[in-house]
C-alpha positions in Angstrom: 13.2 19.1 2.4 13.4 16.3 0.1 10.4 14.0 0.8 10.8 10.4 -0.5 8.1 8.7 1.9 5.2 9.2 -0.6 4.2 5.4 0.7 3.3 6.4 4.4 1.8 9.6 3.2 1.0 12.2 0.0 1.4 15.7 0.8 -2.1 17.1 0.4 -3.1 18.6 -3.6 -3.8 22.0 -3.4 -7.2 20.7 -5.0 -8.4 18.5 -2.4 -7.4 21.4 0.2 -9.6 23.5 -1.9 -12.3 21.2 -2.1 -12.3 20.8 2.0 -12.2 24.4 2.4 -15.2 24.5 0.3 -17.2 22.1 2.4 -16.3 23.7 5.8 -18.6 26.1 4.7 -21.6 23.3 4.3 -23.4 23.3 7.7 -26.0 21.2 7.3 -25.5 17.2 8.3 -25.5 14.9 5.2 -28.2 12.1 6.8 -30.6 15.4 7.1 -34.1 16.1 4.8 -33.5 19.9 4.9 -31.6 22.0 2.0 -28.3 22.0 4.0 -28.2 18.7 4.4 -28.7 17.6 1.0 -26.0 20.3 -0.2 -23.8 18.2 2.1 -24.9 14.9 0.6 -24.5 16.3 -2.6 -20.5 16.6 -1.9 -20.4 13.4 -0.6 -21.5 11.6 -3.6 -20.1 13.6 -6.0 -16.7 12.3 -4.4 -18.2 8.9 -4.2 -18.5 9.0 -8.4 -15.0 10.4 -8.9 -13.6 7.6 -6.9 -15.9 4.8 -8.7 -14.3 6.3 -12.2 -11.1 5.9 -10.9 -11.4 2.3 -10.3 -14.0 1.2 -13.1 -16.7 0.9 -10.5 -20.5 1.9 -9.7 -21.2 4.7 -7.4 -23.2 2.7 -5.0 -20.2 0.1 -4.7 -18.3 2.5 -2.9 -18.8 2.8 1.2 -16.6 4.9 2.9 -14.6 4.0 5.8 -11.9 6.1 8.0 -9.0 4.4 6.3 -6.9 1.4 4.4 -7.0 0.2 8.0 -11.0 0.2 8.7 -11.5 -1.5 5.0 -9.4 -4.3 5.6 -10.8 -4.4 9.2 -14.2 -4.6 7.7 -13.4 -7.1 5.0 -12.0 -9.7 7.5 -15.3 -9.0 9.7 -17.6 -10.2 7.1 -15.8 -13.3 7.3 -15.6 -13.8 11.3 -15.2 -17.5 12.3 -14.5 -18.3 9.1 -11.6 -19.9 6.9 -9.8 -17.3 5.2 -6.5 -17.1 3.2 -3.7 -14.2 3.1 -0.5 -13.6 1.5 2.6 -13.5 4.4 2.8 -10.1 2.9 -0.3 -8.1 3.4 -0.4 -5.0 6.1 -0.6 -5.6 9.6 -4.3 -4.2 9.9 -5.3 -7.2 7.5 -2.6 -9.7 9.0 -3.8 -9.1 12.8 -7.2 -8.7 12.2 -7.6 -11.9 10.1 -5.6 -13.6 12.7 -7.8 -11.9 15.2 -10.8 -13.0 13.8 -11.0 -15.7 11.5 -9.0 -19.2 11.1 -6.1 -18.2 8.4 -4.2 -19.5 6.1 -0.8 -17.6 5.2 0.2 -18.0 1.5 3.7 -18.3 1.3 5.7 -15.6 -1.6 8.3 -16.7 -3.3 11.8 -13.9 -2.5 10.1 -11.0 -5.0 6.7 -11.0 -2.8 5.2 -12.8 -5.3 2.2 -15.4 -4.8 2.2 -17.9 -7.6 -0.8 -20.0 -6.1 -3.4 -20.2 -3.7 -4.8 -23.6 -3.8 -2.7 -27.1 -4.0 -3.6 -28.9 -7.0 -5.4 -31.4 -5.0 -7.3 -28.9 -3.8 -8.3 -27.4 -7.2 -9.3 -30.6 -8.4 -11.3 -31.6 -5.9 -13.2 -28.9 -4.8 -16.1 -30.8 -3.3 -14.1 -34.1 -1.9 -12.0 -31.3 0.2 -15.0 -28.0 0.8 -13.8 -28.2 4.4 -10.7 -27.2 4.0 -11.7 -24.3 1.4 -11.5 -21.2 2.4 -14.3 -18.3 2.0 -11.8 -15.2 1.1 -8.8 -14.9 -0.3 -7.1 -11.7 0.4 -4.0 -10.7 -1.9 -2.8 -7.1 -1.8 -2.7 -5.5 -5.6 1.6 -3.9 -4.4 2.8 -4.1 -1.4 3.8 -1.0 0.5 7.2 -2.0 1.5 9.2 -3.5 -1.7 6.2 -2.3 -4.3 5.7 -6.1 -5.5 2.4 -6.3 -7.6 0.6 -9.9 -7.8 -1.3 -11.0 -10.6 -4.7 -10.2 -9.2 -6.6 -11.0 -12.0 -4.8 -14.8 -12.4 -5.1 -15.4 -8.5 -9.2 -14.2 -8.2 -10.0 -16.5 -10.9 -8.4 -19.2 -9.4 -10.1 -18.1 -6.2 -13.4 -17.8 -7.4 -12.9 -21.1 -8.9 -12.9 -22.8 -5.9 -15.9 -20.9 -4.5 -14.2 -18.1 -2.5 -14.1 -14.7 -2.8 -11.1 -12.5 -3.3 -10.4 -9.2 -1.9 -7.2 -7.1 -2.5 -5.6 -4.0 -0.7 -5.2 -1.5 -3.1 -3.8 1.6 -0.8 -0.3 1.5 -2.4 -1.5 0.8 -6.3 -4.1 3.5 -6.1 -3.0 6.2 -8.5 0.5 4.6 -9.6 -1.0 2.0 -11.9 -4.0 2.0 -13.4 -6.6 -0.2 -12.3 -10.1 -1.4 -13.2 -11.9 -3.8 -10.9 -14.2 -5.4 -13.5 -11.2 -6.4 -15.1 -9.4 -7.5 -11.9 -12.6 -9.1 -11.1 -12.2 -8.8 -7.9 -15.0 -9.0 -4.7 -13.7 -6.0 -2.6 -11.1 -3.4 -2.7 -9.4 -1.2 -0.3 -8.7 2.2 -1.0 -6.8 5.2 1.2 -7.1 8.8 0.2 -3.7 10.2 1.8 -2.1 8.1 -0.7 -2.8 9.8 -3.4 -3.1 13.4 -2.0 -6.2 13.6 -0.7 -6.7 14.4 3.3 -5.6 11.4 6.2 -8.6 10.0 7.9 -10.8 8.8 5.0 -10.8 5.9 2.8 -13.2 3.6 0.8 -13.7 0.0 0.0 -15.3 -1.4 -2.9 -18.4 -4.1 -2.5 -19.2 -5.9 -6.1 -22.8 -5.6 -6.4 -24.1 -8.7 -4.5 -20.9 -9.4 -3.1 -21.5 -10.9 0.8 -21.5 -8.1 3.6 -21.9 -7.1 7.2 -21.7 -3.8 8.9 -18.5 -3.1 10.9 -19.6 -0.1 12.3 -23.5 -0.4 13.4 -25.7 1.7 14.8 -27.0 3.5 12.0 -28.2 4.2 8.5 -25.7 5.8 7.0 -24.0 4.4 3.8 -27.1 2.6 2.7 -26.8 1.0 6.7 -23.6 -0.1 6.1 -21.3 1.8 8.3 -22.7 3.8 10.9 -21.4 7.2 11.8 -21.9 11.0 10.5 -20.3 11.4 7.7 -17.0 12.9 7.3 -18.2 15.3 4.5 -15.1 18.0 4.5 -12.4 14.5 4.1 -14.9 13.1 1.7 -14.4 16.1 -0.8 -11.0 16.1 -0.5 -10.8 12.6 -1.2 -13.2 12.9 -4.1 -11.2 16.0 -5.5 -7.9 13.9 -4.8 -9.5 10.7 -7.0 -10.7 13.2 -9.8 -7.0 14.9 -10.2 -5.7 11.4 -10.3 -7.9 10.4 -13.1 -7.9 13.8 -15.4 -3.8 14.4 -14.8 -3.2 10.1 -16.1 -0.7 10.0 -12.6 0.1 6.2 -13.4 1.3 7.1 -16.8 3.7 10.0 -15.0 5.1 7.4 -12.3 5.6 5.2 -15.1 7.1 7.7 -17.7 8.6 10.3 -14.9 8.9 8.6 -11.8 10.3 5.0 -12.3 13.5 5.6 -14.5 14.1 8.3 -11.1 13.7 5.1 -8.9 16.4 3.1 -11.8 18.8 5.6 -11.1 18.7 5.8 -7.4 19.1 1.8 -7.8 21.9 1.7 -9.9 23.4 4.7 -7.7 23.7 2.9 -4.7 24.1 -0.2 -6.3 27.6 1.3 -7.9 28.5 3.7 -5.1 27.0 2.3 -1.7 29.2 -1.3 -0.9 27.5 -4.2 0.1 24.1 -2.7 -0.5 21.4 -4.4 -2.2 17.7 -4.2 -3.8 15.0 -5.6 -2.3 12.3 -4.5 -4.8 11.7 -5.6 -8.1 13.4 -3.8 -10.5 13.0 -5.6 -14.0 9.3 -6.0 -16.2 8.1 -9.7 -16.8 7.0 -9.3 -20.1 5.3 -6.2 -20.5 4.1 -5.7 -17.1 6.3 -4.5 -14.2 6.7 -6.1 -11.1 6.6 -3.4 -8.9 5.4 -0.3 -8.2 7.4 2.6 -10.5 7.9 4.7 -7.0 9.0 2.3 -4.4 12.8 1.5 -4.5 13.6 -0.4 -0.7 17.0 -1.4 -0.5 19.6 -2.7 2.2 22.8 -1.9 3.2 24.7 -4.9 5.2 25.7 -3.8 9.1 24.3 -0.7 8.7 20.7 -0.1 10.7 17.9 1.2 8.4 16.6 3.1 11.4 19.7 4.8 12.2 20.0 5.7 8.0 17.0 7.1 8.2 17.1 9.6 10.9 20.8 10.6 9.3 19.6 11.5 6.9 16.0 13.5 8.0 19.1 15.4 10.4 22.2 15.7 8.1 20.1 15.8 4.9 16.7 17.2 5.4 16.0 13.9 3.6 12.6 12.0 4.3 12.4 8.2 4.1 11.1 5.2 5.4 12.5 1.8 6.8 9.2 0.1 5.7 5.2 0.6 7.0 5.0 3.5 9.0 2.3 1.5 10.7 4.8 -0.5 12.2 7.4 1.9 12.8 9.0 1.6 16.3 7.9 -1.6 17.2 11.6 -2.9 17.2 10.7 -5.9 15.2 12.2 -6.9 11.6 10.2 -6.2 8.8 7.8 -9.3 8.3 7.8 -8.5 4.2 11.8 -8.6 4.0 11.3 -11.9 6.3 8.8 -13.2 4.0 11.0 -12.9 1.1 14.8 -12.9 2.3 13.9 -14.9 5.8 17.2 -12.7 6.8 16.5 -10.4 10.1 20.0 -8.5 9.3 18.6 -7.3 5.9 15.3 -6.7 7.1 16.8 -4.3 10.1 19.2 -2.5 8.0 16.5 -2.1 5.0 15.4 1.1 3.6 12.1 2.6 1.4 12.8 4.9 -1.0 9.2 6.1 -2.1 8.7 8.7 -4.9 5.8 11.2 -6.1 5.0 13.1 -9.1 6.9 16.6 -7.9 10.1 14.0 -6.9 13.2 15.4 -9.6 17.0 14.3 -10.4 18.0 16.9 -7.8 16.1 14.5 -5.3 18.6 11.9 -6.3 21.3 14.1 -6.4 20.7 14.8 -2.5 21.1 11.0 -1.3 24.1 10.4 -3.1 25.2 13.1 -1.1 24.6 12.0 2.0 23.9 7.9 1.9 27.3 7.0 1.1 28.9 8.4 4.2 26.1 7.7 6.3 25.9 3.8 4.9 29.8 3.7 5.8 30.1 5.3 9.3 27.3 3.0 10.1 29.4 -0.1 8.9 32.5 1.2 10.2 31.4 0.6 14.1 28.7 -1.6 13.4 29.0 -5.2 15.9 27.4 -7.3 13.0 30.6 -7.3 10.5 32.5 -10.5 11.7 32.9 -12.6 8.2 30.6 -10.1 6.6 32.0 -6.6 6.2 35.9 -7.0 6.2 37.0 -3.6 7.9 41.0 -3.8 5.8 38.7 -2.9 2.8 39.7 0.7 1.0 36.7 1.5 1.7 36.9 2.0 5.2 40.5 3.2 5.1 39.6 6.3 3.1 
């Protein structure tokens, strides 16, 4: 199998698996006075102190959730009935539940997936003449998990906490393929996923700043310093912890960035050169000395060709493992609302593919699609209905 969806999920570290194995054997519940339970709680802050480190954070800023999804979930529950502001790119479990629960804003991205701005200057300039129409959170993801775009997070929470709000970001993609250090982000919350980095599904975290505002989205009892109710998940939690701790000790952004982005380059300039009427939707050059995406994720289209129909090709002519964007909204028929964000195009968000790498992804992985994309990419076209003034079917290519 050649598995290029590291984005939906990591294939568990032997670590962390041996880390969980090691706490099935811890009996005792965590929230408990007695010896078994405070082995238990041990564990779980251990883990809680590796995944601080990784992110320049205190222990005690850390509260675990079940997931990216119950972070942002929480975040935007803090700020019920309140003003709030996202990017038009963010995951849906932000997106709907900001939507669901607060009266948003959507900050427009300019066709990278970029957010230049947050306030108008008017806005900026007259904080106090226009506080109504301020809002209390800003909420920016760090990379998106479909094209890999990173925002200046550290530019767009000071202009944020300028105007009196506070920012959080979604982390889940960056986590482990750049580095990053929330004092210097200076941001108010982050979320975090472990299965993104090779830790177990089913467990995540998001940072509080110390003082930051809060309120429980899970109540009902003390655990996590009363913050989110709920026996703790200690066998996830040491995998998670063990996951953080590999990330940290093995440098992983430094081998996506050395390793793992000149493997994405080549795929792009593969299928650039050998795949007609394809294109890039990520990213691909620095600005300066910073990249604008994530080194892993390469998500391209192919014009008249399905991204679904791509994919499952080739998972059953291949044994190759891709992605047409979040596998959160996988099935749902709908175009992607990050390609329509950037390209406002529903053809190239339907027929757009992700590409995501991991540490243990090689040349040979490469190698594989070439072997397969092209023909896939021009069967598709060949009987595709969406050609007229677009594909010209006379071409060579589709006479070979």
């Amino acid at each position: 199998m050649i598995y290029l969806d590291y984005s939906a999920t990591s294939p568990l570290l032997p670590c962390a698996k041996k880390a969980m194995i090691t706490a099935m054997d811890l009996v005792g519940n965590p929230s408990a006075l007695h010896t078994p339970g405070h082995l238990a709680m041990n564990k779980i802050e251990e883990a809680r102190e590796e995944i601080a480190k990784l992110i320049g954070a205190k222990p005690e800023e850390i509260l675990f959730t079940s997931g990216g999804s119950e972070s942002n979930n929480t975040v935007t529950n803090i700020f019920a009935g309140e003003k709030v502001a996202v990017s038009a790119i963010e995951h849906p479990s932000l997106l709907e539940s900001a939507r669901l629960r607060c009266e948003t804003t959507i900050l427009p991205v300019d066709d990278t997936g970029m957010v230049h701005t947050i306030f108008s200057s008017d806005l900026r300039n007259n904080n106090n003449r226009q506080s109504e129409t301020r809002p209390s959170l800003v909420s920016i993801m760090l990379a998106n998990n479909e094209i890999g775009t990173i925002n200046d997070i550290k530019k767009l929470a000071a202009e944020a906490h300028a105007a009196g709000a506070l920012f959080h970001t979604d982390a889940t993609q960056a986590l482990g393929k750049i580095a990053i250090d929330v004092k210097e982000l200076d941001v108010d919350y982050m979320t975090l996923s472990s299965h993104k980095i090779g830790g177990p599904v089913g467990i995540g975290a998001l940072y509080i700043k110390q003082g930051a505002k809060f309120k429980p989205f899970i109540v009902g009892g003390h655990q996590e310093r009363s913050r989110r109710a709920g026996t703790y998940q200690t066998v996830n939690i040491a995998g998670f912890g063990a996951a953080a701790r590999y990330t940290r000790k093995q440098n992983l952004p430094n081998i996506y960035l050395k390793k793992i982005m000149p493997l994405r380059n080549q795929l792009a300039a593969e299928i650039l050169k050998k795949v007609p009427y394809s294109s890039v939707n990520t990213p691909l050059k620095k600005n300066g000395a910073s990249l604008l995406a994530l080194p892993n994720i390469l998500n391209c289209s192919f014009e008249a060709a399905e991204g679904e129909s791509i994919q499952l090709y080739l998972d059953a002519e291949g044994d190759i493992i891709t992605s047409t964007g979040s596998a959160c909204a996988s099935g749902d028929g709908k175009p992607s609302h990050v390609i329509m964000a950037t390209k406002n195009d529903a053809e190239v968000a339907h027929s757009s593919v992700r590409f995501s790498f991991g540490p243990e992804s090689s040349k040979e992985d490469i190698d594989a699609v070439m072997n397969y994309l092209p023909n896939i990419v021009k069967r598709l076209q060949g009987i595709s209905t969406l050609t007229a003034g677009k594909i010209r079917k006379e071409d060579s290519y589709y006479g070979k």
